[in-house]
Each structure stands twice: as structure tokens, then as C-alpha cells.
C-alpha positions as CSV (number, residue, x, y, z in Angstrom):
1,X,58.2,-253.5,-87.2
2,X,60.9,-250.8,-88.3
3,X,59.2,-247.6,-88.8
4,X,59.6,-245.0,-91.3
5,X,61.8,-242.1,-89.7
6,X,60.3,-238.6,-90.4
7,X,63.2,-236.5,-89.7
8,X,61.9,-233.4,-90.6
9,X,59.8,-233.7,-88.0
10,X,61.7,-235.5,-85.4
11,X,64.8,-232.8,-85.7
12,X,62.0,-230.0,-84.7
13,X,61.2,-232.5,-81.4
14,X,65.0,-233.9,-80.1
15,X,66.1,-230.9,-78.5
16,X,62.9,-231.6,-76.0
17,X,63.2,-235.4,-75.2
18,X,64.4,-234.8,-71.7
19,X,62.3,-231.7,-71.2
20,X,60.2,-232.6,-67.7
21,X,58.8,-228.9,-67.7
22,X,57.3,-228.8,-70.9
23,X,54.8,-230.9,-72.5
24,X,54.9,-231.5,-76.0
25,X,51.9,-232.0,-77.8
26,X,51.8,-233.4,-81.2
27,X,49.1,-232.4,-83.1
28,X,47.3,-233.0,-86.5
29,X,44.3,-234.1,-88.4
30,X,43.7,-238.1,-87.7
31,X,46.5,-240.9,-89.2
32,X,48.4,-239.0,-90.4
33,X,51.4,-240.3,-88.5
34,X,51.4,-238.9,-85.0
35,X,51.3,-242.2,-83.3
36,X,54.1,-243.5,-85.6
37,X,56.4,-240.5,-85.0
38,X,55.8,-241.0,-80.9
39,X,57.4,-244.9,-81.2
40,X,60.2,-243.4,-83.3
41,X,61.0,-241.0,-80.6
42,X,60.4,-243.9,-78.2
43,X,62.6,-246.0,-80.6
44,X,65.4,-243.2,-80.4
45,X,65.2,-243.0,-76.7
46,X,66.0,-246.6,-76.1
47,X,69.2,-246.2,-78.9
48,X,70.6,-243.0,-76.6
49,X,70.8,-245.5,-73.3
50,X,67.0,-244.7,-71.8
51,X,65.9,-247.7,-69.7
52,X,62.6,-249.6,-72.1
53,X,61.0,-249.6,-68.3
54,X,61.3,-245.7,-68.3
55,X,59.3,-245.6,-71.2
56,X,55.4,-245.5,-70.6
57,X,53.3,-246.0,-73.9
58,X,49.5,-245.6,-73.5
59,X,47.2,-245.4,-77.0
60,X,43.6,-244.7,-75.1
61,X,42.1,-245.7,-78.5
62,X,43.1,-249.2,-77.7
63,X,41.0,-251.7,-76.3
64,X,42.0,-252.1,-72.6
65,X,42.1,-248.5,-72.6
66,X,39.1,-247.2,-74.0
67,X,37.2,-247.0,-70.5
68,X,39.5,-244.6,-68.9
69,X,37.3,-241.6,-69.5
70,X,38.1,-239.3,-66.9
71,X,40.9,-237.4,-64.6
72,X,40.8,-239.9,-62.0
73,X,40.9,-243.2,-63.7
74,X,43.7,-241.8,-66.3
75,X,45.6,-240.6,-62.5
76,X,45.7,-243.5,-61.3
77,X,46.4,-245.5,-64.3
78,X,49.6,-243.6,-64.7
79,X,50.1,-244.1,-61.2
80,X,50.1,-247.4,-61.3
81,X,52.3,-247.6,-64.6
82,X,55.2,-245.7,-63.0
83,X,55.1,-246.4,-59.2
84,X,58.4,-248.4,-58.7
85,X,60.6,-246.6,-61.6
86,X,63.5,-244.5,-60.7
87,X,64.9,-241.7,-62.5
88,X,62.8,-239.7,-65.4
89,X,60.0,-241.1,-66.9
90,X,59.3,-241.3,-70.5
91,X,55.0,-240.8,-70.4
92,X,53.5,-241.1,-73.8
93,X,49.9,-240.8,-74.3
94,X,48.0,-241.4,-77.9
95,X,44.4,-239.4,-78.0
96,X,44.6,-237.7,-74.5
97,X,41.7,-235.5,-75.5
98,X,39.7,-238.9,-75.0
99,X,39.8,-238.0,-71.5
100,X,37.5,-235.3,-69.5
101,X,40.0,-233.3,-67.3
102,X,43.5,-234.4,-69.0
103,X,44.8,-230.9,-68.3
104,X,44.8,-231.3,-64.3
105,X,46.1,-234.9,-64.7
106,X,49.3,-233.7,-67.2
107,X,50.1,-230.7,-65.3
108,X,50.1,-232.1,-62.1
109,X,52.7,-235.1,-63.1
110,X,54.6,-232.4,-65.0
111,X,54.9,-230.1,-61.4
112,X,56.7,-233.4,-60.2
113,X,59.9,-232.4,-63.0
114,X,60.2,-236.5,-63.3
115,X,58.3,-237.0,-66.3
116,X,59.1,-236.4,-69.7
117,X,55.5,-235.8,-71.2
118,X,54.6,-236.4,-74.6
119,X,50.7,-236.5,-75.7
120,X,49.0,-236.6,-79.5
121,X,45.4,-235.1,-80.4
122,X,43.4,-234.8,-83.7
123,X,41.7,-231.5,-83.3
124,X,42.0,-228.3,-82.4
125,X,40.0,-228.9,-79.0
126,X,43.2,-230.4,-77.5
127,X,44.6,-226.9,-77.7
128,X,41.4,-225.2,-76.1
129,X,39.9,-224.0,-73.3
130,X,41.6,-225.3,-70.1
131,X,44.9,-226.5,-71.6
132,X,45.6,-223.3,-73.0
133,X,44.5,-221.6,-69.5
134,X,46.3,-223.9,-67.2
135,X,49.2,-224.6,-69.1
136,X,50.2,-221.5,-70.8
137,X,53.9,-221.5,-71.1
138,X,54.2,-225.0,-70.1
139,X,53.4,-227.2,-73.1
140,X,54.6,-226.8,-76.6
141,X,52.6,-228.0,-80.1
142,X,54.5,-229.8,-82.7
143,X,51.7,-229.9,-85.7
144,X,52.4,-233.0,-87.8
145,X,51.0,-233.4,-91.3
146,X,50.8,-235.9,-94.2
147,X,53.4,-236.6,-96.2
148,X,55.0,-234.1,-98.3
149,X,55.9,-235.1,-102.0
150,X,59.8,-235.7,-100.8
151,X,58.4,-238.1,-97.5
152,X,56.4,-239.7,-100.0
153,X,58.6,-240.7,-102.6
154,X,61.2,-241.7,-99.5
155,X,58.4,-243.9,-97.8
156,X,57.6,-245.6,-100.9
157,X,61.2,-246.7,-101.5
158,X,61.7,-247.8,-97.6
159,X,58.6,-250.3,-98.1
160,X,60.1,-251.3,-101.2
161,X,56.9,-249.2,-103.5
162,X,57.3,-248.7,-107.4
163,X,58.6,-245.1,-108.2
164,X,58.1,-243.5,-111.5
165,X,61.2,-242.5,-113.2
166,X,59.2,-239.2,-114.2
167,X,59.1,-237.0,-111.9
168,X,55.7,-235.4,-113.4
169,X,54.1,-239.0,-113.1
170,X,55.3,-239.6,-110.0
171,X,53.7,-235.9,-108.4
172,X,50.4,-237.1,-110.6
173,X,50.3,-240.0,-108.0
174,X,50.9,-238.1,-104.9
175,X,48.3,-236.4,-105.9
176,X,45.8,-238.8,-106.5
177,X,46.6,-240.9,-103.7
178,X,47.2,-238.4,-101.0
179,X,49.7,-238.5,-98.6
180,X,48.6,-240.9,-95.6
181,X,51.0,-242.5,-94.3
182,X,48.9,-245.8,-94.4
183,X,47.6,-245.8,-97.6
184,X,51.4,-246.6,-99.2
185,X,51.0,-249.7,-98.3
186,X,48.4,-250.6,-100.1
187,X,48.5,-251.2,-104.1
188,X,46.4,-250.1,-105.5
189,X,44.3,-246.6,-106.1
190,X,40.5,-248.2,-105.2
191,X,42.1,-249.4,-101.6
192,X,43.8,-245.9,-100.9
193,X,40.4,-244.1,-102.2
194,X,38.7,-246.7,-99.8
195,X,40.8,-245.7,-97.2
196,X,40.6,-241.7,-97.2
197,X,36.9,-242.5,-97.3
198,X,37.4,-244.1,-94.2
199,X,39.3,-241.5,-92.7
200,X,36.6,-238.6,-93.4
201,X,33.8,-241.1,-91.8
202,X,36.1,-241.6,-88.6
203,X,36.5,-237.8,-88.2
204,X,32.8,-237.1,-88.3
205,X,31.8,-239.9,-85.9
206,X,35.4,-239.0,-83.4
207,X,36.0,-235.8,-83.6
208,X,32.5,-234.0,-85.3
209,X,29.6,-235.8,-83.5
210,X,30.9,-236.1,-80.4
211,X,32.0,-232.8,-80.1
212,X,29.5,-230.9,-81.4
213,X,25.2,-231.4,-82.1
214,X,24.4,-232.1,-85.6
215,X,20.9,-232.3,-85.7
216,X,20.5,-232.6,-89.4
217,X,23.6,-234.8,-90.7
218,X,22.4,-234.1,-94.6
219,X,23.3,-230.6,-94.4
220,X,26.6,-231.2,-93.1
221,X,27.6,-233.2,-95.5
222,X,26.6,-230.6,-98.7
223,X,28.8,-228.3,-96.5
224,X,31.7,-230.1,-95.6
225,X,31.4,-231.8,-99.5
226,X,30.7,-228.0,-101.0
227,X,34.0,-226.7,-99.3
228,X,36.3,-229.4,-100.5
229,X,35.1,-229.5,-103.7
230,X,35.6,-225.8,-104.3
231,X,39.0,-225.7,-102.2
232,X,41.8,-223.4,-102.9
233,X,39.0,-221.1,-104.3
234,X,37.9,-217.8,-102.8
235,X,34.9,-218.1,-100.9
236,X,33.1,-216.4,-97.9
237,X,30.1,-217.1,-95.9
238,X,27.7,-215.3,-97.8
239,X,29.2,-217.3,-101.5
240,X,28.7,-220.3,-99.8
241,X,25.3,-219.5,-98.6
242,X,24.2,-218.4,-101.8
243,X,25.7,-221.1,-103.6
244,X,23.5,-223.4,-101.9
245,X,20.7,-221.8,-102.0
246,X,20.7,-221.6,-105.4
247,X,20.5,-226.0,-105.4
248,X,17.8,-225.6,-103.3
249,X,19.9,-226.2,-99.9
250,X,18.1,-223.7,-97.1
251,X,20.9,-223.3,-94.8
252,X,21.4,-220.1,-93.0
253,X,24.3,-218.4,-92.2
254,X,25.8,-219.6,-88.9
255,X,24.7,-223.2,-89.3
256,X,27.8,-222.8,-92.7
257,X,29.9,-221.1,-90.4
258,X,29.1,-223.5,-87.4
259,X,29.9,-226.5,-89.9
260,X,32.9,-224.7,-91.2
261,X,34.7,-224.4,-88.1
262,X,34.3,-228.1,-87.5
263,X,35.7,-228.9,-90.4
264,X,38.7,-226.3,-89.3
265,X,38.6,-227.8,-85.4
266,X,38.9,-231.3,-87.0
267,X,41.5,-230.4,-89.3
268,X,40.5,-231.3,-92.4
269,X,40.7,-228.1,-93.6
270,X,43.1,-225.1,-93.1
271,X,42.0,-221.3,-93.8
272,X,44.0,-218.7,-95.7
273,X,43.1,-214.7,-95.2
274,X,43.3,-212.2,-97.8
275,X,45.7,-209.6,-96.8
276,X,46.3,-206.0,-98.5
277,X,49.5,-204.9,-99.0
278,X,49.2,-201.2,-99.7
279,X,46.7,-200.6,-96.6
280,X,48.8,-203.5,-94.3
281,X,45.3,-204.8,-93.1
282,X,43.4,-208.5,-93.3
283,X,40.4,-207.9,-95.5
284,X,37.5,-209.6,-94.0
285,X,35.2,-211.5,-95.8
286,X,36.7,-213.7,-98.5
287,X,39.3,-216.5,-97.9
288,X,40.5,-219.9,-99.4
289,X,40.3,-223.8,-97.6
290,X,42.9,-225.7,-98.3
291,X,42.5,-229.5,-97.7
292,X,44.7,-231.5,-95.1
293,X,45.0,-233.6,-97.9
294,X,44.3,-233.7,-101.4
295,X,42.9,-237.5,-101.2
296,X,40.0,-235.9,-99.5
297,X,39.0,-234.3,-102.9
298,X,39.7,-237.5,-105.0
299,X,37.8,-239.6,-102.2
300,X,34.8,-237.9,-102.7
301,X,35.2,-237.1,-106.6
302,X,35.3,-240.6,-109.0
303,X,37.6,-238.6,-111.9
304,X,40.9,-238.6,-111.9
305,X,41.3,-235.8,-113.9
306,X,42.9,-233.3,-112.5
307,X,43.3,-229.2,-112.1
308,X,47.1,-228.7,-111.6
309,X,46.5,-225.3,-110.5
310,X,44.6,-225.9,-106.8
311,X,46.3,-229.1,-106.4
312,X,49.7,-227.4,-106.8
313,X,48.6,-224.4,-105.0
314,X,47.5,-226.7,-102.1
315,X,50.7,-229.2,-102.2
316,X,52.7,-225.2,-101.4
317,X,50.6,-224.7,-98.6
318,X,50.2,-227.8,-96.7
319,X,54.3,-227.5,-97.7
320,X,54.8,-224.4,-96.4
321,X,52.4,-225.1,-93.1
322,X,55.6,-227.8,-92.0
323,X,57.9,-225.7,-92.2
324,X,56.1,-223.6,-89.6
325,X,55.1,-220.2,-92.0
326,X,52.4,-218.4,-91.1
327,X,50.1,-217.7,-94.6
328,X,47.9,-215.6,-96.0
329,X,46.9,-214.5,-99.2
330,X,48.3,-211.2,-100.6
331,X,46.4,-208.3,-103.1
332,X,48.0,-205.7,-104.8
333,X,45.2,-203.3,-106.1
334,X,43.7,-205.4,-108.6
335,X,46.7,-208.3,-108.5
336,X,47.1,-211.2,-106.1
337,X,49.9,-212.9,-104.9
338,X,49.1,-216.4,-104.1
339,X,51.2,-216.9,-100.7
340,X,52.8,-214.7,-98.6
341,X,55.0,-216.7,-95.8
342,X,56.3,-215.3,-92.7
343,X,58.7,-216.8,-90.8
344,X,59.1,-216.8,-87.4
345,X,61.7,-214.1,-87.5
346,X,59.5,-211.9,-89.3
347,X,61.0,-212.5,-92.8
348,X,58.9,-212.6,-95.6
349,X,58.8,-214.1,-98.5
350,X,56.3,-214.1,-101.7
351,X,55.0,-217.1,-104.0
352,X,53.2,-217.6,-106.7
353,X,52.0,-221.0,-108.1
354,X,50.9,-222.0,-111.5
355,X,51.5,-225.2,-113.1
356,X,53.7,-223.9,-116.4
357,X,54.7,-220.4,-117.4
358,X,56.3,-221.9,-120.9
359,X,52.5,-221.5,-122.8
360,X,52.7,-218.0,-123.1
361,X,53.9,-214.8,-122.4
362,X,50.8,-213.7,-121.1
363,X,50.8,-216.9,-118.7
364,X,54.2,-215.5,-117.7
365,X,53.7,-211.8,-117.4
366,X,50.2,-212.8,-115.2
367,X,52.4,-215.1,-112.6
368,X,55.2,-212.1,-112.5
369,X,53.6,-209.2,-112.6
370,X,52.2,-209.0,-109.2
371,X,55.2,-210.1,-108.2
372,X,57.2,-207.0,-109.6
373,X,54.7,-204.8,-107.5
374,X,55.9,-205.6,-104.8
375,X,58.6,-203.0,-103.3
376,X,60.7,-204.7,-101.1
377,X,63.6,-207.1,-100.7
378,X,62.0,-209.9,-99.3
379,X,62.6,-213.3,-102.1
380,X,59.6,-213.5,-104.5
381,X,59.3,-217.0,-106.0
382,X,57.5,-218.0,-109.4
383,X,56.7,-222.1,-108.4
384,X,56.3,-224.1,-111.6
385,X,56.3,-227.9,-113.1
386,X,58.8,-226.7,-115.3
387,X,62.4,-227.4,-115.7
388,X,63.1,-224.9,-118.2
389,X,64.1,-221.9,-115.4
390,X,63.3,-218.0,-116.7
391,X,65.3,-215.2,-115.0
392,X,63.4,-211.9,-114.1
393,X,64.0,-208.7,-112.1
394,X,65.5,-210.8,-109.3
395,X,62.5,-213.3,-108.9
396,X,63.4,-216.8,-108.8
397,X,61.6,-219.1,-111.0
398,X,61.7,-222.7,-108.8
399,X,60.8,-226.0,-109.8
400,X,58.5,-226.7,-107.0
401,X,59.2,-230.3,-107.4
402,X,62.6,-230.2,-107.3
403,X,62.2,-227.5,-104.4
404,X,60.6,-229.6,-102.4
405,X,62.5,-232.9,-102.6
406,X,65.4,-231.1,-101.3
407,X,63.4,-229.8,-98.5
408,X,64.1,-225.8,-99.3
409,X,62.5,-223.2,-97.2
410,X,61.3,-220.3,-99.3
């Protein structure tokens, strides 16, 4: 089957195909691609010359697979995969994190400088303890997340989906049906809300319960339902706590925060400080969670109706996550600026989201003013819905749309 090429992706990984010193690790939170992208590099190999018998593909979610458990047996299967080819090796594994004692197993065939190692994982304990120890240096971490609005729109076309000439309609979709890869393919909303139901079920019972003791599976579920119903809104332990206890919910403070980072380690949710930008320090405390997906919301909630404002504000940071910013949240005395974006130069640059400045002037001044406080030179950006464009003291007004289809860093 010809698979859907994501380039922005795979231009971040070429330059490291033939890399037998590094391993690259693709991360991110469960199907949302990672196995996909490994065939097309696998598919590209083969196109530049490589040898199909260089190329060692091993999914250890598969059945055949699924009893290799621990260094030893995943040693010697690899042994046995690679033991009469010459020349550089092409290893691919899917879910290495399946395995007790991966780390000892991947560095040890990297030491050789014969294999080109490639691995995925769907949490954040891939990237723990003993791989980070051991390996320091040695492995790299390509994060891979669902699609963005342009992928989308350019997946539905290559398996021949109906677009909306409306550009509006057509974001309205994306963000009711999310952005797995999967669910395009299916045609109609019930299946793709059946399907990111799915998803959050195989995440607790793969990469929750096995990881860490639940002993009271009820309570997890308020939290984990409390958080991404109330995404992209400030919250803190003590909120959430309170918030709960209010419905009755007697949980204490480090079973949220316990539950929390699961839901973090898991990656279905991502968490944005608040950072103050006349005392250049985090403020502790408060922060926002911002879904790996918006389907998560809409999987769990019947309406369709929808609040542009977090779902816009969460599309800019999952959008802003690929292209490889760092985030936080920025207050200016008694203003905030939605996003501010660091790259990995150190540049900065400042966003603010909102669905449509064209109401009022108040909407407007509110979305530019703490903009305007803000004493540097660094680009600001006003991110709209609109197509009408307003000029103002040097802060671009962007159709975050439009923006994004082209694939435009900030």
C-alpha cells in the first residue's frame, strides 16, 4: 500500500539515515503515525539503492513478536535477523519500550558502527531512566504528532477524501475529527469518534496500567476527563483539587498530580508554564494542558458545538510543538500573551490567538494590547480566522489558516 509521505517530518530525519552512531528515536503519543513514517523512511531507503535485505523491520506489537520481553530474547532475535548480511544494517524496531532492558541491547549493536538504528515509543518512559543515562549523546528524539490542518487537508486528497471549498468548514472538520492519521479513512464522524475512543482506552490499558498502580480506576477517569474537558484553561493542583471536591470527588493532592503526569508520560497531554516577563522567571503554580489532539475532547463530549478560542489556541500549540519551539505562556503585569516560542537559536517570537478581531475594537485592542507591551524586536503575531488583515505598530495580523497551510514558522 503507498503511504502518505509526511515531509515535514521526514526532511527533519534524512540527514540521519546512514547514521550507525546515533539512534534515532521517534517518539509521540500512540497512532499517530510513527509506524507509518518508519516504512516511508524504509520505502526511501530502498529508492536511494539500499539492499531490501539490509533492511530489518520488527513491530514487537505484532503477533510473533509479542513474547520477546526481555534483553536477551530481543539480542538474539536481532542476531538472528542480521547474521549473514554484509555492509550496514537498516534495524527498525516498532514499540521497543515493550522490552525490559532495550537500552543495553541498542547500545551494544550501535558500538558495532554497522547498524543504522531506528526505534518508536508512545510515552515518555522511552526517554527515561537508563536510556537517557546510558545513551546520553548517542541517540536523538524525533517527536512526531497528529496531523496538522495542512497534513490533513493533503491526506484527505491523497486517499481521494471530500474537501470543503471553505476553508472555515473545512478547519470546523479538523477540528471535530481530530487529526489521526487513521481516522481519514473512515467516513463518517460516529466511526472517527469511535475510534479516538479507542485510542484513549488503548493508552490507559498500554501505557497507564502497566506502567503505573491505579488502585481506584474511577478516580482516574474524573481526572484524566476533568483536564481535557477544561484544556487550554488555567489550572493548578490546588483548582483542580478544589474543583473536585466541590462534586463530591475526595481526591488528595498528589493522587491529581500522580494522575496528571500520566496523562503527560502518555502523551495525551502537553503542559504550558506561565512565564513573567518583567521579573524573567516561571511562575509556579498555574499552567494550561493542551490536548495531543482535539478528538480527545469531542470523543468524550456528544456536542459538536464548539469554542473557537481553545480549539484555535490548541491547533497553535500542537502547531508550534512540530516545528520544534519551546512554549510557555507569557504575563505582562495584568496582560497575557498567549504563546511565547523560542527557537532553538534563542529567537523569540510572540502570539496571540483569538478566533476574530473584526467584532470590535475592544476585541482588537484586548488581542493587541499586550502585544504593544512588549519592548523588543522579536515578531509579535495577532493569529485570526480572518481574512480581512489590520496593520498595527509593526505586529502582524496572520490568518492562522492560511499560515499554516503554507507551513510558516512564526
Amino acid at each position: 500500500m503507498k503511504l502518505f509521505k509526511r515531509e515535514n517530518y521526514l526532511k527533519k530525519i534524512r540527514g540521519f539515515y546512514d547514521a550507525t552512531d546515533i539512534i534515532k528515536v521517534i517518539s509521540g503519543v500512540r497512532r499517530c503515525g510513527k509506524s507509518s513514517l518508519m516504512l516511508t523512511i524504509t520505502d526511501e531507503l530502498v529508492e536511494k539503492g539500499i539492499s531490501k535485505d539490509n533492511i530489518i523491520y520488527i513491530d514487537l506489537d505484532k503477533r510473533g513478536y509479542r513474547n520477546i520481553k526481555d534483553a536477551e530474547q530481543l539480542d538474539a532475535l536481532i542476531e538472528d535477523k542480521t547474521k549473514n548480511i554484509r555492509g550496514v544494517k537498516y534495524l527498525f524496531i516498532d514499540e521497543v519500550q515493550n522490552v525490559n532492558g532495550f537500552e543495553e541491547v541498542l547500545n551494544g549493536f550501535r558500538s558495532e558502527e554497522d547498524y543504522s538504528i531506528f526505534v518508536t515509543g508512545s510515552n515518555s518512559y522511552l526517554l527515561s531512566g537508563e536510556l537517557v543515562t546510558k545513551l546520553t549523546g548517542r541517540y536523538i528524539e524525533f517527536e512526531i504528532y497528529t496531523l496538522s490542518f495542512e497534513e490533513y487537508e493533503a491526506m484527505k486528497e491523497f486517499y481521494h477524501k471530500p474537501i470543503s471549498n471553505n476553508s472555515l468548514e473545512e478547519l470546523s472538520h479538523y477540528i471535530l475529527e481530530g487529526g489521526f492519521p487513521r481516522s481519514i479513512q473512515f467516513d463518517n464522524l460516529s466511526d472517527r469518534r469511535t475510534y479516538s475512543q479507542n485510542v484513549i482506552k488503548e493508552i490507559f490499558e498500554k501505557d497507564i496500567r502497566r506502567r503505573i498502580k491505579i488502585r481506584d480506576r474511577d478516580s482516574f477517569e474524573i481526572v484524566k476527563n476533568f483536564i481535557i474537558n477544561n484544556y487550554a484553561s488555567p489550572m493548578s493542583i490546588n483548582n483542580i483539587v478544589d474543583a473536585l471536591r466541590k462534586n463530591g470527588n475526595l481526591i488528595s493532592k498528589a493522587t491529581v498530580s500522580r494522575y496528571i503526569q500520566a496523562l503527560l508520560d502518555a502523551k495525551i497531554i502537553y503542559e504550558c508554564s506561565r512565564y513573567d516577563m518583567k521579573s524573567k522567571k516561571s511562575i509556579k503554580g498555574e499552567k494550561k494542558y493542551y490536548l495531543a489532539d482535539l478528538s480527545f475532547y469531542y470523543a468524550l463530549n456528544t456536542e459538536n458545538q464548539m469554542n473557537y478560542g481553545p480549539c484555535l489556541e490548541n491547533i497553535v500549540y500542537i502547531y508550534a510543538k512540530s516545528l520544534d519551539y519551546s512554549i510557555s505562556i507569557g504575563r505582562i503585569g495584568k496582560l497575557e500573551c498567549d504563546f511565547i516560542l523560542c527557537d532553538y537559536d534563542m529567537n523569540y517570537a510572540y502570539v496571540q490567538v483569538t478566533y476574530t478581531i473584526m467584532l470590535s475594537k475592544e476585541t482588537e485592542n484586548r488581542e493587541f494590547r499586550p502585544l504593544e507591551q512588549i519592548k523588543n524586536n522579536y515578531p509579535k503575531y495577532v493569529a485570526t480566522t480572518d481574512y480581512l488583515l489590520q496593520k498595527r505598530n509593526g505586529i502582524k495580523h496572520i490568518n492562522i489558516i492560511e499560515f499554516m497551510k503554507n507551513h510558516e514558522n512564526f
